[in-house]
LUMBA-688801 format. One record per residue: x, y, z of N, C-alpha, C in turn; residue in one letter. Coordinates in Angstrom, 3 decimals. Layout:
// LUMBA-688801
[[X, Y, Z], [X, Y, Z], [X, Y, Z], 'A']
...
***
This chain:
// LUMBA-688801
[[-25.625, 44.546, -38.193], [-26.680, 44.358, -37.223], [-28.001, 44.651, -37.902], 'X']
[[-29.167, 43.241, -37.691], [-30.240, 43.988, -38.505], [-31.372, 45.137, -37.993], 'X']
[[-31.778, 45.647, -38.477], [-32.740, 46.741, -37.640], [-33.945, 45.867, -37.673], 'X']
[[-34.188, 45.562, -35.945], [-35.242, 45.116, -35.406], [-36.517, 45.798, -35.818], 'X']
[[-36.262, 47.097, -36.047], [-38.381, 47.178, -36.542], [-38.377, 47.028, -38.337], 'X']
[[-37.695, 46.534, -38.728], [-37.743, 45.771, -40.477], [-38.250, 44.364, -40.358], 'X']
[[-38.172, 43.621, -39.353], [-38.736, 42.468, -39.281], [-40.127, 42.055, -39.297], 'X']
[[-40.541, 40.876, -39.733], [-41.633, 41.031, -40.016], [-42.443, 40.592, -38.810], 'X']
[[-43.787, 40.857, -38.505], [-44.288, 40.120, -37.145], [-44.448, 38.593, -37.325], 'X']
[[-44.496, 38.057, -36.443], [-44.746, 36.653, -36.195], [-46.514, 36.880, -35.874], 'X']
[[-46.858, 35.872, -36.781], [-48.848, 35.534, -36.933], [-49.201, 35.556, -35.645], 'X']
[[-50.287, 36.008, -35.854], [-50.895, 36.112, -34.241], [-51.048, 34.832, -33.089], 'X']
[[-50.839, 33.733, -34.121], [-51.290, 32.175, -33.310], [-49.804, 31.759, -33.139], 'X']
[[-48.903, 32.618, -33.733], [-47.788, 31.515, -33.341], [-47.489, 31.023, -31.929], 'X']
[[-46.710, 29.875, -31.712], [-46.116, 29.762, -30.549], [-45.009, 30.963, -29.830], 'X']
[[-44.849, 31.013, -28.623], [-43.919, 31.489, -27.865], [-42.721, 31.234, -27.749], 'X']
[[-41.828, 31.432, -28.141], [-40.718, 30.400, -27.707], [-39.571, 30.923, -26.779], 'X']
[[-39.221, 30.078, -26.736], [-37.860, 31.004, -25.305], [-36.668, 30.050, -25.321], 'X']
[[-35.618, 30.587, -24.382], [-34.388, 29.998, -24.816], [-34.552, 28.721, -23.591], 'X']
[[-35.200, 29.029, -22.809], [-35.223, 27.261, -22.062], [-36.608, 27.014, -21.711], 'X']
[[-37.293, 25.544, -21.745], [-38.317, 25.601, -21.513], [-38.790, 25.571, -20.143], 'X']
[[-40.377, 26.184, -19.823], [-40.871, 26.282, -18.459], [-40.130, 25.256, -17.591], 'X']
[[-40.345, 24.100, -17.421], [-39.969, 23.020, -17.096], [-38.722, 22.134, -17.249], 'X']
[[-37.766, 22.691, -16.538], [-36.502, 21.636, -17.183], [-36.636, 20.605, -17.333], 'X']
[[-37.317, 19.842, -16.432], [-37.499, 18.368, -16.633], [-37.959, 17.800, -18.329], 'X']
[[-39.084, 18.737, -18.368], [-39.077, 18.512, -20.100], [-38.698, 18.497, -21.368], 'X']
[[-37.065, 18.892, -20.927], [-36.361, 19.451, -22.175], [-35.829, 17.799, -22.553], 'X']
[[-35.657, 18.233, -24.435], [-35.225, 17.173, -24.564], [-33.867, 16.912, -24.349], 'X']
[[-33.237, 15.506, -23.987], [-32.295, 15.159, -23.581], [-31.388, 15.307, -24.810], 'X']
[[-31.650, 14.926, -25.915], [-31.653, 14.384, -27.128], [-31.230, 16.049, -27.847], 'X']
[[-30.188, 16.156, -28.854], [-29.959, 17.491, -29.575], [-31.431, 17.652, -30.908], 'X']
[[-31.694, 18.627, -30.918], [-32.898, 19.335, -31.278], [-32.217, 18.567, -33.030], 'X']
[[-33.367, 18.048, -33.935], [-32.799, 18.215, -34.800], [-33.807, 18.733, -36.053], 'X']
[[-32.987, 18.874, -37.290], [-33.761, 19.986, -38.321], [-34.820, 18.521, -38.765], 'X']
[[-35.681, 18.596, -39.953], [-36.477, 17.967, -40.810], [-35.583, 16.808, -40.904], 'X']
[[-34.400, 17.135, -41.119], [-33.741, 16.105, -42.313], [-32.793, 15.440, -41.526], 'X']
[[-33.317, 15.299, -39.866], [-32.530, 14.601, -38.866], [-31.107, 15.034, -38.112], 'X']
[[-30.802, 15.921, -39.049], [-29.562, 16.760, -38.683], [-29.873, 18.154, -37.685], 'X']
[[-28.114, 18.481, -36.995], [-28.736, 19.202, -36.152], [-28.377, 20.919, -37.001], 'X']
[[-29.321, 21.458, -36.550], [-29.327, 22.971, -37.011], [-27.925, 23.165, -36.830], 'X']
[[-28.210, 24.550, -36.999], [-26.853, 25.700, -37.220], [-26.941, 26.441, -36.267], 'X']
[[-28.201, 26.693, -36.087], [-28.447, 27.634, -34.505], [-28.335, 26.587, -33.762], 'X']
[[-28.539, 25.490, -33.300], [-28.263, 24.418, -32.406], [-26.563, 24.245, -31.883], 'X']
[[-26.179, 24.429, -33.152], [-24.746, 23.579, -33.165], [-23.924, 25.550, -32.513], 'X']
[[-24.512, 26.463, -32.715], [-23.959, 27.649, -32.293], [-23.821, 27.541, -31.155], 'X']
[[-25.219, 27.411, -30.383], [-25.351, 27.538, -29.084], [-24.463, 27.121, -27.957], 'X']
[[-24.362, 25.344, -28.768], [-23.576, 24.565, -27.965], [-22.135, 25.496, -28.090], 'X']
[[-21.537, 25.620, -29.092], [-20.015, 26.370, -29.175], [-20.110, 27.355, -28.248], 'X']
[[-21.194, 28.430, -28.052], [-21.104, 29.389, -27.645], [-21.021, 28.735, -25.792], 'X']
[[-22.094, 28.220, -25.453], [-22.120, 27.643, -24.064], [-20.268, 27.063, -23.733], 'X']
[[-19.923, 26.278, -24.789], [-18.517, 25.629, -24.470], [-17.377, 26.670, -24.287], 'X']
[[-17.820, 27.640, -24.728], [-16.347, 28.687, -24.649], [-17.024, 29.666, -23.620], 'X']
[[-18.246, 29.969, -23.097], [-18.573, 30.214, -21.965], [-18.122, 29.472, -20.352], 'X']
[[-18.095, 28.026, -20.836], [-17.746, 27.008, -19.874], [-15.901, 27.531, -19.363], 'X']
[[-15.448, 27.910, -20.585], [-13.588, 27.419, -20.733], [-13.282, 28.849, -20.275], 'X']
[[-14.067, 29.704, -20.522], [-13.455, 30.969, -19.897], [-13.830, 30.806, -18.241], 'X']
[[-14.853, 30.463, -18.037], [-15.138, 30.417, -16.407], [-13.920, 29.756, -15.702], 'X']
[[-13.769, 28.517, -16.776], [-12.606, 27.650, -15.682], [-11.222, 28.515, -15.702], 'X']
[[-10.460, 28.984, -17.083], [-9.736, 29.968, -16.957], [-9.462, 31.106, -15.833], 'X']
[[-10.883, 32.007, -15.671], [-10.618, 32.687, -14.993], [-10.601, 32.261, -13.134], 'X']
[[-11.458, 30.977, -12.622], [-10.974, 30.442, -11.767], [-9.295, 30.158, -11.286], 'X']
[[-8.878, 29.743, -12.784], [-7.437, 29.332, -12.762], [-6.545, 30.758, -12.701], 'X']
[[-6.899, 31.328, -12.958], [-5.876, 32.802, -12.703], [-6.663, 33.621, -11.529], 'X']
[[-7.706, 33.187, -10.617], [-7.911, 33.741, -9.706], [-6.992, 33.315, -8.508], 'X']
[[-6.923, 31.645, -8.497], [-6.177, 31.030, -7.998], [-4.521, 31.005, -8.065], 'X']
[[-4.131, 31.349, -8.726], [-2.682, 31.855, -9.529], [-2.384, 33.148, -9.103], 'X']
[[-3.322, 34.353, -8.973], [-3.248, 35.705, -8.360], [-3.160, 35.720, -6.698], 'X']
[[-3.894, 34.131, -6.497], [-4.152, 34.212, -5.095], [-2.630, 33.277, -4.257], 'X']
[[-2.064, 32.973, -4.896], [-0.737, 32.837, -4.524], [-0.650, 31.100, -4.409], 'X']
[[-1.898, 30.548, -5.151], [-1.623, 29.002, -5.179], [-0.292, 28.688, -6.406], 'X']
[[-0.103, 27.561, -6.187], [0.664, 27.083, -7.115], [0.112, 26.779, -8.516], 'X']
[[0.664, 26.405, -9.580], [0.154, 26.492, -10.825], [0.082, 24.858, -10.951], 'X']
[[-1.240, 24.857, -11.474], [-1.489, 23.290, -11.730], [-0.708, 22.806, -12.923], 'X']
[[-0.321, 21.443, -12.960], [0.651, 20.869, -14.059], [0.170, 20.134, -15.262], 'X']
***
């Protein structure tokens, strides 16, 4: 884990950035990509990370439903 006060500051003019923008409507539709047209590494994380966020939700739906005395889907 790195120690957050070793980092260096970001310039006083930089931009802000955040993990979604003000405006959803403005996001791009399109995957973010590096210089060289390809998509990042932090890009391509995110998505993995969101997808196994997605698969556990449905999971645990499916064993809520399974605890709750439904039948088991086939």
């Amino acid at each position: 884990m790195a120690d957050h006060d070793s980092l260096p500051d970001a310039p006083a003019d930089a931009p802000i950035r955040s993990g979604t923008p003000a405006n959803p409507s403005s996001a791009p539709s399109a995957p973010r990509l590096s210089e060289n047209g390809r998509v990042t590494a932090l890009e391509r994380e995110a998505r993995r990370a969101a997808a196994l966020r997605e698969n556990l939700k449905r999971r645990k739906a499916w064993a809520r439903g399974v605890a709750a005395g439904k039948s088991e889907p086939s």
